[in-house]
gemmi code that builds the backbone of each chain (N, CA, C; Angstrom):
import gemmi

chains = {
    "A": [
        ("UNK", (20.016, 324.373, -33.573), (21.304, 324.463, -32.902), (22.391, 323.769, -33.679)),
        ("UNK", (23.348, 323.982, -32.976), (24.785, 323.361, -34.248), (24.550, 321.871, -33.938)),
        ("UNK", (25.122, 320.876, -34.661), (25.492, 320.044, -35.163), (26.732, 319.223, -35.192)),
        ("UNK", (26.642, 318.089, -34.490), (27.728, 317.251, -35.244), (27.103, 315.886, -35.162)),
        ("UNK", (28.089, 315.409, -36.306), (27.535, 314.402, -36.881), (28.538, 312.953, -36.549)),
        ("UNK", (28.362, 311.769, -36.532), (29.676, 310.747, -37.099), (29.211, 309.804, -38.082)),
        ("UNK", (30.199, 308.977, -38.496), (30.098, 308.168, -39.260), (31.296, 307.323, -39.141)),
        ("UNK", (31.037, 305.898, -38.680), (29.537, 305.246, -39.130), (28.894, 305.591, -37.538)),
        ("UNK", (27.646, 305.055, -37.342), (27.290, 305.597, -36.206), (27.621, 303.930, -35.762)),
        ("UNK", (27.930, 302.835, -36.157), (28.023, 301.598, -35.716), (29.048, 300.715, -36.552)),
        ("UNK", (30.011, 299.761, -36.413), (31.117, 299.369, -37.053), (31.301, 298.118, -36.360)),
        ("UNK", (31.655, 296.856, -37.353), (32.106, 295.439, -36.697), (33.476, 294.998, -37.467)),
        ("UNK", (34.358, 294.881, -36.755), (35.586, 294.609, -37.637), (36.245, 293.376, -37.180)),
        ("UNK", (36.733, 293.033, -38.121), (37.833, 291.639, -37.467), (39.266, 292.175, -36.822)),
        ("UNK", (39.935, 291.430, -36.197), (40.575, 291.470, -35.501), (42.035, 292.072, -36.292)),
        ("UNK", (42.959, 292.920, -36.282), (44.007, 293.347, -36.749), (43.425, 294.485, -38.431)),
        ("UNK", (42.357, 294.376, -38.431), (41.984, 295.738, -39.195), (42.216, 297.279, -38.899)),
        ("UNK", (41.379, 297.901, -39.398), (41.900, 299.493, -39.495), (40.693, 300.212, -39.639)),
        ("UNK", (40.092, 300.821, -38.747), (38.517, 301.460, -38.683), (39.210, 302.702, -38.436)),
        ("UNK", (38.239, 303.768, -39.341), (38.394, 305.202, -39.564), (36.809, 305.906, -39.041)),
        ("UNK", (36.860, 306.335, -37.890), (35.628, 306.925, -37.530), (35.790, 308.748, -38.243)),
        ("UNK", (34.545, 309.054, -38.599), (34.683, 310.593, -38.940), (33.849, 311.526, -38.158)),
        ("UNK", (34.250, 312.871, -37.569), (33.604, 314.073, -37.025), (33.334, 315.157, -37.374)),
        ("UNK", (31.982, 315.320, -37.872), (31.884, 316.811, -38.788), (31.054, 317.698, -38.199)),
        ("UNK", (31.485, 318.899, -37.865), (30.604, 319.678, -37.692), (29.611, 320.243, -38.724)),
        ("UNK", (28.268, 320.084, -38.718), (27.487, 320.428, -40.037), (27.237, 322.017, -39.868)),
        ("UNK", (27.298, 322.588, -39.537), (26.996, 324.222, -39.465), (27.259, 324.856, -38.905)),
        ("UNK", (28.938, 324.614, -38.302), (29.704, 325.709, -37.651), (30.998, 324.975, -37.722)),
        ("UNK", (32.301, 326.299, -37.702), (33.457, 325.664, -38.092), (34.026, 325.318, -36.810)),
        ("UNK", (34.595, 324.472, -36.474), (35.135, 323.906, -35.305), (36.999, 324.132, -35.638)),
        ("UNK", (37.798, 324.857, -34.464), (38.870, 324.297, -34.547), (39.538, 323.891, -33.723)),
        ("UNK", (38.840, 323.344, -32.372), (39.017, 322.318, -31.999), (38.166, 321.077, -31.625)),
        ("UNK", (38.388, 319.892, -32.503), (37.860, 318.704, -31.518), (37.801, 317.778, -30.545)),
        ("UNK", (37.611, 317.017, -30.101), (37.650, 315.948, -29.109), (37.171, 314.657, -29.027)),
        ("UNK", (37.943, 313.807, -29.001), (37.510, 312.662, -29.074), (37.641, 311.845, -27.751)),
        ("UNK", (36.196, 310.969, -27.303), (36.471, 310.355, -26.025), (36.307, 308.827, -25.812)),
        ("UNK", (36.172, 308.508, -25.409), (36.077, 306.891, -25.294), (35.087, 306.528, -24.371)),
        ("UNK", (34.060, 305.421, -24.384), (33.589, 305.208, -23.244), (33.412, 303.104, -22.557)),
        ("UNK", (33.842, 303.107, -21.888), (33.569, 301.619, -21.608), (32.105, 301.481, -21.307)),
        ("UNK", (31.720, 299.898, -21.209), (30.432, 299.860, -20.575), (30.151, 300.274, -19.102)),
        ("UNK", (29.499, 300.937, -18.544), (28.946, 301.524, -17.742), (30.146, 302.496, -16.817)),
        ("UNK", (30.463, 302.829, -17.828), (31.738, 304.186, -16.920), (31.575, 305.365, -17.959)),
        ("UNK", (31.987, 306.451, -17.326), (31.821, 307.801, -17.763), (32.835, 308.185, -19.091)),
        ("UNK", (32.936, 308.855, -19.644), (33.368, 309.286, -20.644), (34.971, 309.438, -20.422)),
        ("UNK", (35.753, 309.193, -21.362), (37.007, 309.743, -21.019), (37.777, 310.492, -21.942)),
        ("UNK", (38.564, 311.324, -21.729), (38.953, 312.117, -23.134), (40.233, 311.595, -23.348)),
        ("UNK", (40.269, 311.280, -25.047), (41.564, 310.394, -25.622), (42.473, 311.861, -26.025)),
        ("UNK", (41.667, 312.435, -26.849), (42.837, 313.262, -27.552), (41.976, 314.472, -27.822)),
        ("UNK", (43.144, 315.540, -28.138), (42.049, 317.062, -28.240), (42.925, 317.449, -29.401)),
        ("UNK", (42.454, 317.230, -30.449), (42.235, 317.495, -31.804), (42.495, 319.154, -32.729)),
        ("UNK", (43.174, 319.565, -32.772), (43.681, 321.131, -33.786), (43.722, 320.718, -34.987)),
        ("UNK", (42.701, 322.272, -36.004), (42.839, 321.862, -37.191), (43.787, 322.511, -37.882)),
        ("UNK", (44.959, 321.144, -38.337), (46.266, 322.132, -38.769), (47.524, 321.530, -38.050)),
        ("UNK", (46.963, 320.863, -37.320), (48.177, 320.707, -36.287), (47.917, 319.415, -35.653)),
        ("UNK", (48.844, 318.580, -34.788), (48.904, 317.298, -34.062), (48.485, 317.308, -32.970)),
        ("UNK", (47.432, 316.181, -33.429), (46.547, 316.080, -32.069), (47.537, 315.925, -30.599)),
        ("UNK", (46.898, 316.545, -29.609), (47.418, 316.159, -28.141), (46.743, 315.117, -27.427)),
        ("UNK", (47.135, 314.237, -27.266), (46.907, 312.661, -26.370), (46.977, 313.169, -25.255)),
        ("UNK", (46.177, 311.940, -24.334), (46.361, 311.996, -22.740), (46.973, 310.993, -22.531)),
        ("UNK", (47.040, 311.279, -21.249), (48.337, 309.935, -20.900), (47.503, 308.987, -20.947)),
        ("UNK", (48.485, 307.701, -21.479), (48.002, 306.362, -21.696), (47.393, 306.120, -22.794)),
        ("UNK", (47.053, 306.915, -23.881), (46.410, 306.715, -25.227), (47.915, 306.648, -25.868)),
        ("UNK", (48.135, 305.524, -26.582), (48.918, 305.416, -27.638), (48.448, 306.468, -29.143)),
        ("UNK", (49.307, 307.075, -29.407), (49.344, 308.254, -30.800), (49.255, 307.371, -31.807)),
        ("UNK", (50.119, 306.040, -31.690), (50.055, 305.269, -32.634), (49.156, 304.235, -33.044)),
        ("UNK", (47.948, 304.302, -32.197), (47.498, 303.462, -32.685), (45.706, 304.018, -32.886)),
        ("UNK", (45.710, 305.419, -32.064), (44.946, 305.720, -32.348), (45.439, 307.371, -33.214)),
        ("UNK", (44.982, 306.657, -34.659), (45.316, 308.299, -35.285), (44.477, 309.486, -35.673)),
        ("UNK", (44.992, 310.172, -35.054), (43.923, 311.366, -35.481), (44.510, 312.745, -36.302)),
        ("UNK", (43.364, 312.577, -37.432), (43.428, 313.946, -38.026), (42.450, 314.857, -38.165)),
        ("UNK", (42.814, 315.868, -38.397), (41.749, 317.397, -38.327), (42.142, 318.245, -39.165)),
        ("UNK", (41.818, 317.805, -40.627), (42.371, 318.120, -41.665), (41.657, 319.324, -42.458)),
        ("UNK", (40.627, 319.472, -41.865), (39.465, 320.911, -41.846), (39.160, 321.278, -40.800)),
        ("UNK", (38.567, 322.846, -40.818), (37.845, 323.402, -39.566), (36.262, 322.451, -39.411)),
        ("UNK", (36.037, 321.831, -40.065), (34.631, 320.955, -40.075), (34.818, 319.709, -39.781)),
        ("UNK", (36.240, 319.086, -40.299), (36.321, 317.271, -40.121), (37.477, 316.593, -39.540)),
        ("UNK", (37.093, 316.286, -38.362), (38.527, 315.164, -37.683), (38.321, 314.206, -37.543)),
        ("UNK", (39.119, 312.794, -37.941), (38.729, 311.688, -37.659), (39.539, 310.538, -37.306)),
        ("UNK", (39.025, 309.563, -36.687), (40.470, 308.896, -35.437), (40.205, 307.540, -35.934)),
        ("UNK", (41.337, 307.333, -36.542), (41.382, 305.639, -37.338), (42.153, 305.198, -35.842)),
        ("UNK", (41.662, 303.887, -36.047), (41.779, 302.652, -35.034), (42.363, 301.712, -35.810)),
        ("UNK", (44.030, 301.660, -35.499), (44.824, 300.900, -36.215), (45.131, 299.540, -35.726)),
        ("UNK", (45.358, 298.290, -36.418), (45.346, 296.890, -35.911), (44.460, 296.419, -35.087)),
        ("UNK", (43.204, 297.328, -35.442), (42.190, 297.043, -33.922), (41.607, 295.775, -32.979)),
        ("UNK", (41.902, 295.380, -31.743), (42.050, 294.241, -31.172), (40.657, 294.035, -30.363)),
        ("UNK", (39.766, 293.371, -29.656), (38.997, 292.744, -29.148), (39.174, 294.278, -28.153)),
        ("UNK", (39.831, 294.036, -27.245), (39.738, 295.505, -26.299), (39.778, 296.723, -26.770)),
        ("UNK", (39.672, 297.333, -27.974), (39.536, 298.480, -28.467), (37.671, 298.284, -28.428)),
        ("UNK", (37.200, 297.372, -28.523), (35.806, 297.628, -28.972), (35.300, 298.690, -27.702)),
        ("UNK", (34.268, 299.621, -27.930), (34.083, 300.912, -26.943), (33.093, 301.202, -28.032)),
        ("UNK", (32.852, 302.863, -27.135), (31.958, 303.555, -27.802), (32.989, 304.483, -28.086)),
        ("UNK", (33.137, 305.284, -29.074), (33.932, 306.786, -29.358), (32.816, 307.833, -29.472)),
        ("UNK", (33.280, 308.904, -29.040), (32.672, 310.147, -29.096), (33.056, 311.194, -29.257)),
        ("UNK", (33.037, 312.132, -30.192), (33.432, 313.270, -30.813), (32.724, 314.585, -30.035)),
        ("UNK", (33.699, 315.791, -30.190), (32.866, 316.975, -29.568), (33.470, 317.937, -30.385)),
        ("UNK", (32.755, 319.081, -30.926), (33.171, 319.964, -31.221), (33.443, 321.204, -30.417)),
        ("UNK", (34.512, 322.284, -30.697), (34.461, 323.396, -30.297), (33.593, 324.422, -31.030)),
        ("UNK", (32.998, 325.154, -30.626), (32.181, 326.543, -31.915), (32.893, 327.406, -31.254)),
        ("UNK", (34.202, 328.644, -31.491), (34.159, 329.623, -31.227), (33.970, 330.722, -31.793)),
        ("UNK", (32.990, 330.637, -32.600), (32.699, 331.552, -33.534), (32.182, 332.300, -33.305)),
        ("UNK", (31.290, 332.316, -31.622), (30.652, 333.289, -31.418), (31.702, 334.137, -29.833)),
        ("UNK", (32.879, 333.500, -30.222), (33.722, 333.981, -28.852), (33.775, 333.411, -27.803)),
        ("UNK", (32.609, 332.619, -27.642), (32.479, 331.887, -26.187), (33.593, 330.741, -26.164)),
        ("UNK", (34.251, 330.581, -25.215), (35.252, 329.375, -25.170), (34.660, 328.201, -25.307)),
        ("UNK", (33.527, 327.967, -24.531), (33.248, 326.494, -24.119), (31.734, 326.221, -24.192)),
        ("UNK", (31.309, 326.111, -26.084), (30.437, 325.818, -26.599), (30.789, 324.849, -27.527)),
        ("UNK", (30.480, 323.916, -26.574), (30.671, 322.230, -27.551), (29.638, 321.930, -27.748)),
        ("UNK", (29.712, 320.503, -28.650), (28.558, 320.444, -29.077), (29.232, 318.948, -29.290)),
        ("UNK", (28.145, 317.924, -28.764), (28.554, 315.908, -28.600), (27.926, 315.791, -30.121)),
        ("UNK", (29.049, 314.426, -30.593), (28.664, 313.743, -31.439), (27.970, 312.804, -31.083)),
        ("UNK", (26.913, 311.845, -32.021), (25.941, 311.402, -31.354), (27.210, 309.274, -30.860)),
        ("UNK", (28.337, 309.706, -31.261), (28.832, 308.479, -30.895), (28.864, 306.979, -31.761)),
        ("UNK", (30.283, 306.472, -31.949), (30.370, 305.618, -32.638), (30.615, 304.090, -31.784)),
        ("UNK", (30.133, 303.051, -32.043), (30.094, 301.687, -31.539), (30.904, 301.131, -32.451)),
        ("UNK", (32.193, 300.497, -31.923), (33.135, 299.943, -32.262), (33.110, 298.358, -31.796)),
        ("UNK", (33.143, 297.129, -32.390), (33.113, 296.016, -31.610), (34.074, 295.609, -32.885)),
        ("UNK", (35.368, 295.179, -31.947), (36.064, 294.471, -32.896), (36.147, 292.970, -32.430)),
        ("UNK", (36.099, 291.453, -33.722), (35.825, 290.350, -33.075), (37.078, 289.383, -33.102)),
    ],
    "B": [
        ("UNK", (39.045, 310.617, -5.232), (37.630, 311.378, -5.628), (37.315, 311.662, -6.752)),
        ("UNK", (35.553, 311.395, -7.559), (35.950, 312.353, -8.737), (35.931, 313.808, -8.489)),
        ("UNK", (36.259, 314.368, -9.521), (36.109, 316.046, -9.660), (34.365, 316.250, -9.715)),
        ("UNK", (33.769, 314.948, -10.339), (32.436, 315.711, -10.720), (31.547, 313.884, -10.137)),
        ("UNK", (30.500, 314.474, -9.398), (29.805, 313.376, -8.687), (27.900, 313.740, -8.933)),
        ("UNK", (27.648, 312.714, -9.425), (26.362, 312.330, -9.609), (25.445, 311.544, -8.921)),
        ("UNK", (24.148, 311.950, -8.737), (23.382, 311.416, -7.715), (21.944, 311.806, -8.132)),
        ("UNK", (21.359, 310.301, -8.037), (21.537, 309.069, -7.351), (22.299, 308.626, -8.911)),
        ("UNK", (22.589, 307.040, -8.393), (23.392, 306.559, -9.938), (22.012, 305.634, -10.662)),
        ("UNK", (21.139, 305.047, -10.338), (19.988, 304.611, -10.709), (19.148, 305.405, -9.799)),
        ("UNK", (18.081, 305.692, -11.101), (16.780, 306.297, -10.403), (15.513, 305.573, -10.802)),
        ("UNK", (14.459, 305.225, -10.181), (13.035, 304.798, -11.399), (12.274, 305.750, -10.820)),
        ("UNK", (11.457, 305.766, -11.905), (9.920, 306.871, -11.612), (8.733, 306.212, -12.297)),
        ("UNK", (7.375, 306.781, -11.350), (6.589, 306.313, -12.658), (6.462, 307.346, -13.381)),
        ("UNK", (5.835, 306.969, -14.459), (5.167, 308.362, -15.701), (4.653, 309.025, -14.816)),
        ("UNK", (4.845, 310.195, -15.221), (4.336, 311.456, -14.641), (4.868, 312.158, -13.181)),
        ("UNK", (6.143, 311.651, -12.867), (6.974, 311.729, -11.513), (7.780, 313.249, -12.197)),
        ("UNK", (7.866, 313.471, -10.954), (8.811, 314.811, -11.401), (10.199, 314.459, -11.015)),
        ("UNK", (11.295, 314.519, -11.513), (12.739, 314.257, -11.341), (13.705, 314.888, -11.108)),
        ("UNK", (14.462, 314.927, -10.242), (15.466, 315.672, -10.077), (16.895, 314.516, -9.984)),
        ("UNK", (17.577, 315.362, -10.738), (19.300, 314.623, -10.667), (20.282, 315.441, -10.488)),
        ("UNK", (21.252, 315.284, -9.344), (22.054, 316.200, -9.021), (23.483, 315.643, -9.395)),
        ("UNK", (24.014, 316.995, -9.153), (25.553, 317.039, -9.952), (26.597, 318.047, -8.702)),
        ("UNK", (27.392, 317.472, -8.329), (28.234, 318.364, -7.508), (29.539, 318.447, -7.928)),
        ("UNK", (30.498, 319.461, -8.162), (32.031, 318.954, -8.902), (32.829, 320.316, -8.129)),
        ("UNK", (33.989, 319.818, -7.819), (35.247, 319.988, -6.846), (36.099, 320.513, -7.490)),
        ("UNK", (36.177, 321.313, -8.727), (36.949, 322.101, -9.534), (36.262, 323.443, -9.946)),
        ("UNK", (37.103, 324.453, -10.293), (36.395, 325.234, -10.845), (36.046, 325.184, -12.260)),
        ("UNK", (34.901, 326.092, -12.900), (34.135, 325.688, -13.803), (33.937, 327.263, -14.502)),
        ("UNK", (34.270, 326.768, -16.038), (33.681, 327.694, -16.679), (32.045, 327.774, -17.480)),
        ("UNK", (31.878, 326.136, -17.327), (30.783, 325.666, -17.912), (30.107, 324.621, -17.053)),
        ("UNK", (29.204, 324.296, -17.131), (28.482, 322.951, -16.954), (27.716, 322.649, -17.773)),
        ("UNK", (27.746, 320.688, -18.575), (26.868, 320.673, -19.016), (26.169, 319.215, -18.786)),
        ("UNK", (25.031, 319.476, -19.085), (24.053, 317.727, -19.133), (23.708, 317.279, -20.352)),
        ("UNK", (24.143, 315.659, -20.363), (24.244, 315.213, -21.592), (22.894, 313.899, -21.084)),
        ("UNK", (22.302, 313.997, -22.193), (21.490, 312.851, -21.977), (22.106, 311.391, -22.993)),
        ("UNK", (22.083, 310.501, -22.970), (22.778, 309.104, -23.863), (21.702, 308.059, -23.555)),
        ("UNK", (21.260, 307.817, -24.761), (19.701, 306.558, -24.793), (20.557, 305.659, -25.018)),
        ("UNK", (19.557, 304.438, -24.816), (20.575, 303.040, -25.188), (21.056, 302.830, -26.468)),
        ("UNK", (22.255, 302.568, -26.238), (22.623, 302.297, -27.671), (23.687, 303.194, -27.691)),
        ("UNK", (23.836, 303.986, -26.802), (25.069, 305.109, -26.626), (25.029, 306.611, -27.357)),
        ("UNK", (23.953, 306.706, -28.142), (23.571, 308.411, -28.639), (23.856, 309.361, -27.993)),
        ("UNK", (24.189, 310.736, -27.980), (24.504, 311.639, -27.096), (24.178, 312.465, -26.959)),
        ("UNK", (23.458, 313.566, -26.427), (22.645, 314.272, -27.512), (22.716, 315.629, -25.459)),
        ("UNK", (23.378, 316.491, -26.503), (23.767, 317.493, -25.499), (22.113, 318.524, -24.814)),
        ("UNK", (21.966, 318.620, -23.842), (21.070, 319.092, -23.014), (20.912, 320.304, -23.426)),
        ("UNK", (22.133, 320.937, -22.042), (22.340, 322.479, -21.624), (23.486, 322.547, -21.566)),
        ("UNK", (23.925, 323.671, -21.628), (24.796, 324.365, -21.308), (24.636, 325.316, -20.345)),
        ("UNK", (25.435, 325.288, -19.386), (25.327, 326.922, -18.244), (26.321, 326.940, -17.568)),
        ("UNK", (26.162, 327.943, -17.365), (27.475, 328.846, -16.193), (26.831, 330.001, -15.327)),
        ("UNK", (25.644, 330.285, -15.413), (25.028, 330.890, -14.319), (23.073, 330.482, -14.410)),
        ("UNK", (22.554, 330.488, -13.296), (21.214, 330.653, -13.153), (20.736, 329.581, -13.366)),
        ("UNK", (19.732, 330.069, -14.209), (18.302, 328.717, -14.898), (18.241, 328.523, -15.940)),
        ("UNK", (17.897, 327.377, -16.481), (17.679, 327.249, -18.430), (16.763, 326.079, -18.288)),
        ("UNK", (15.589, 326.786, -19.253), (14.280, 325.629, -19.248), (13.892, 325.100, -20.720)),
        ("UNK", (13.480, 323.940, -21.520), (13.847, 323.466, -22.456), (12.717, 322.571, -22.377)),
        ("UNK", (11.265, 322.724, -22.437), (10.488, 321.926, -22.624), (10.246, 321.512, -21.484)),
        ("UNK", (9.957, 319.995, -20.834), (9.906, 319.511, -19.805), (10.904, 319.628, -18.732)),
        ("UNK", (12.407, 319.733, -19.696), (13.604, 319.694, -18.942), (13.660, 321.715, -18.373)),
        ("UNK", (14.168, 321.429, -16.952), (15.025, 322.805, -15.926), (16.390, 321.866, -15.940)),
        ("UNK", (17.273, 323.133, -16.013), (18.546, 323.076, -15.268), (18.514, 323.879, -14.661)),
        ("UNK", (19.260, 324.146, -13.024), (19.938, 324.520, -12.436), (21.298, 324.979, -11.662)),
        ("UNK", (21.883, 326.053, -11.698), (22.885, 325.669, -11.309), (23.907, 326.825, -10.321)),
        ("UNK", (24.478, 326.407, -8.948), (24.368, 327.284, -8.234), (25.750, 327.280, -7.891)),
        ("UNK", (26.563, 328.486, -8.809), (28.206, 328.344, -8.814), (28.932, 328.469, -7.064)),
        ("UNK", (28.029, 329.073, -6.188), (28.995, 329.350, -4.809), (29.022, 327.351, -4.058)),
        ("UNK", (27.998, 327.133, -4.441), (27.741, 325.634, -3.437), (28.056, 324.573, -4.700)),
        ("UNK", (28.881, 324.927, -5.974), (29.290, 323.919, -6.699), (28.147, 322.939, -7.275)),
        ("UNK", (26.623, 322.902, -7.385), (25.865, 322.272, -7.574), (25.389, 322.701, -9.016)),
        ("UNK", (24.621, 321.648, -9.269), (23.860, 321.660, -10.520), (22.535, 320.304, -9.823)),
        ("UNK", (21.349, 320.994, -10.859), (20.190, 320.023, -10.683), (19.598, 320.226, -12.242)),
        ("UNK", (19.439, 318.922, -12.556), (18.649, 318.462, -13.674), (17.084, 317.794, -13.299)),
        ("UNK", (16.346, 318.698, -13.717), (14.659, 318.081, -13.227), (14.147, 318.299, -14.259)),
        ("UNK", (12.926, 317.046, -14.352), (12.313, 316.505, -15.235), (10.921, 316.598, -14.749)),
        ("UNK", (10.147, 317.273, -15.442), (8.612, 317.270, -14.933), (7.817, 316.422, -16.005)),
        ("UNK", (6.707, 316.007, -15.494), (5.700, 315.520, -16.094), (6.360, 313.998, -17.042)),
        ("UNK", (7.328, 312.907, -16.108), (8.257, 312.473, -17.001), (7.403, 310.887, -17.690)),
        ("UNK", (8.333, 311.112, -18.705), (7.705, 309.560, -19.823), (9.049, 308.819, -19.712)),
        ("UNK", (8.231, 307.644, -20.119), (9.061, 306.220, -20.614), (10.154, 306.812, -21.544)),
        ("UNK", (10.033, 307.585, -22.436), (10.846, 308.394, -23.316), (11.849, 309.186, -22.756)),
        ("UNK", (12.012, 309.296, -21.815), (13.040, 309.840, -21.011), (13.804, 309.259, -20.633)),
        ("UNK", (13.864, 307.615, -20.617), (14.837, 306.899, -19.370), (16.245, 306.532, -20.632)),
        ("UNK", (17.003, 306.877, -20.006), (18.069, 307.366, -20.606), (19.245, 307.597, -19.246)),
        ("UNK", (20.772, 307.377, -19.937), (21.494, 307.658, -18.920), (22.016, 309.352, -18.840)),
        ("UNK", (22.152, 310.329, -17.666), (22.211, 311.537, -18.042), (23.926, 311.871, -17.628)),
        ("UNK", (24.654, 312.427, -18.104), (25.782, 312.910, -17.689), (26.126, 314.304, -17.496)),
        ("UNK", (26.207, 314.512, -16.081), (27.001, 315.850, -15.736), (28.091, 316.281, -16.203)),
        ("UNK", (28.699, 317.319, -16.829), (30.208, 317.221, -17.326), (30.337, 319.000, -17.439)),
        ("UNK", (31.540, 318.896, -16.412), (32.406, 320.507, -16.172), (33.175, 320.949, -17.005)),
        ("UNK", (33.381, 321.945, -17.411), (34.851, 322.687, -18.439), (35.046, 323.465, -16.991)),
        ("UNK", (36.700, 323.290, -17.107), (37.342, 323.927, -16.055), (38.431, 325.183, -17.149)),
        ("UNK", (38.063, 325.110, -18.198), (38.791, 326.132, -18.855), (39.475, 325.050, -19.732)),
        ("UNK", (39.983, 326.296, -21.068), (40.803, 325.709, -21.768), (40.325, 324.491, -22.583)),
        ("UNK", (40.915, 323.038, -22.300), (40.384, 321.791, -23.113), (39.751, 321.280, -21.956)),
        ("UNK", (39.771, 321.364, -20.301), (39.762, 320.282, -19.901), (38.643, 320.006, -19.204)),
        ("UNK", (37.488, 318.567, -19.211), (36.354, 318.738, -19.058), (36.590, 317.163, -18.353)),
        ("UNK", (35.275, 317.443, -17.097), (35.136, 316.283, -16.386), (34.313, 315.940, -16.212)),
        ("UNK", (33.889, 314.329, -16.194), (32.552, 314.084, -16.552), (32.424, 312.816, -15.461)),
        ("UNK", (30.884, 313.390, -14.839), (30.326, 312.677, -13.869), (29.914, 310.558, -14.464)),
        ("UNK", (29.958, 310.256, -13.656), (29.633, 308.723, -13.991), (28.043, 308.617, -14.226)),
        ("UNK", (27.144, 309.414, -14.804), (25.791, 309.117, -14.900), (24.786, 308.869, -14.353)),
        ("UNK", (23.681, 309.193, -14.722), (22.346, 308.520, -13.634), (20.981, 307.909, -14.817)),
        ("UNK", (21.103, 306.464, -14.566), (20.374, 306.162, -15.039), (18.833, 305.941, -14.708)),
        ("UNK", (18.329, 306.744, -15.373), (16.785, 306.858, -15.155), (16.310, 305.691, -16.286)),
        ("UNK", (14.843, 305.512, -15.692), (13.916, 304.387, -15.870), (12.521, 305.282, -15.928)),
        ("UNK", (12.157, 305.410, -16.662), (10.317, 305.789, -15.979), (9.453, 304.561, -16.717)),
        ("UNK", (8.993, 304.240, -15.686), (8.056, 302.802, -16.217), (6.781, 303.560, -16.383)),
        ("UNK", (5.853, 302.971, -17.202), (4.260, 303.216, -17.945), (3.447, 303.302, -16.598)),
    ],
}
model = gemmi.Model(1)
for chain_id, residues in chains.items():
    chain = gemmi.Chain(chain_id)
    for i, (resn, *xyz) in enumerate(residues, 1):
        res = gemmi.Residue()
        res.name, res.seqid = resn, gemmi.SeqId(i, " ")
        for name, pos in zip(("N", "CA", "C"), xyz):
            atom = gemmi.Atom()
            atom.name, atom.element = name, gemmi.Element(name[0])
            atom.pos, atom.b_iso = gemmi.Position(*pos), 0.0
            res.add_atom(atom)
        chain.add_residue(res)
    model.add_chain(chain)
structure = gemmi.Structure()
structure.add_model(model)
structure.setup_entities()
C-alpha cells in the first residue's frame, strides 16, 4: 500500500531554534498534504492543509509565521518550527492525499514526528 | 459536542478476548477511517470505508452509514495490539474529524 514517510521520526531542540520536519510520499504523488498536531492524550488536530505549488491554508489559531510550510513537490511538504519554545513540543503528523486513482479521500498517515523543545 | 465520539476511552482484555471499539460521528461523511498509534506516537492507518465490511487479518471494520456508526473488532487479541485507536471522518473536501481514541491494553 502507499506510503508516507517523515523525518526525523524524533527531534530535541533548544529553546529559540528552528526544526524542519519533512513529508514524503514514497510511491504516489500527493497534491495535497496535511499536517496535524497532537498534545498528550488528546486527539489529533489539523494545523494546515498543504498545496503543491501554492500557500499552505492554516486553521484558525495556527500562526503562518511560525509554523512554515512548504510543498515544494507533488511528493514533499515540510513544516519548519520557527523560534521553537517549550510549548511547541507535540507530536506532528503528516497525511497525504493520493488522487491518482480519482478517489477524493485516500490518505494515507505519516508515521509522526516527536518534537520536545527544552 | 464532538463531531466524532469514541467508545469506551480505555479498554483492557485478556489475550485472546475478542474486541470491539465503537465510533459514532454527527456529520456527514465521505469516508471513515481507523488509525491505530503504539506508544511512542506511530500512526499507522487501518481502513478506510464508506460502505459495508473490510477484514484485514485479525482486524473487521464495520460501518453502518444510516445509524452514523462504525465498529472496530479485534479477534483472537495479543499484547501486540494495545495501542491507542482513532476514529477519524472526511466530511468532504479537506475536512476531517477525529475521535479522542480508545486505548486498549491486552495483558498476557
Amino acid at each position: 500500500g502507499a506510503v508516507v514517510s517523515q523525518h526525523p521520526s524524533r527531534v530535541i531542540c533548544k529553546s529559540g531554534t528552528s526544526v524542519k520536519i519533512e513529508c514524503r510520499s514514497l510511491d504516489f504523488q500527493a497534491t495535497t498534504m496535511f499536517w496535524y498536531r497532537q498534545f498528550p492524550k488528546q486527539s489529533l488536530m489539523l494545523m494546515a492543509t498543504s498545496n503543491e505549488g501554492s500557500k499552505a491554508t492554516y486553521e484558525q489559531g495556527v500562526e503562518k509565521d511560525k509554523f512554515l510550510i512548504n510543498h515544494a513537490s507533488l511528493t514533499l511538504s515540510t513544516l519548519t518550527v520557527t523560534s521553537a519554545h517549550p510549548e511547541d513540543s507535540s507530536f506532528y503528523i503528516c497525511s497525504a492525499r493520493d488522487r491518482s486513482g480519482g478517489r477524493t479521500d485516500t490518505q494515507y498517515f505519516g508515521p509522526g514526528t516527536r518534537l520536545t523543545v527544552l | 459536542k464532538n463531531e466524532v465520539e469514541q467508545s469506551p476511552q480505555n479498554l483492557t482484555a485478556q489475550e485472546g478476548e475478542f474486541i470491539t471499539i465503537n465510533c459514532s460521528y454527527s456529520v456527514g461523511i465521505s469516508a471513515l477511517h481507523w488509525l491505530q498509534q503504539h506508544p511512542g506516537g506511530g500512526i499507522v492507518s487501518l481502513f478506510m470505508l464508506s460502505s459495508g465490511k473490510k477484514k484485514h487479518g485479525r482486524l473487521i471494520a464495520t460501518i453502518n452509514i444510516q445509524e452514523k456508526h462504525s465498529s472496530l473488532h479485534i479477534t483472537a487479541s495479543h499484547p501486540r495490539d494495545s495501542a491507542v485507536y482513532i476514529c477519524a471522518v472526511s466530511s468532504g473536501g479537506n475536512q476531517f474529524y477525529f475521535g479522542t481514541g480508545t486505548s486498549l491494553t491486552v495483558i498476557p
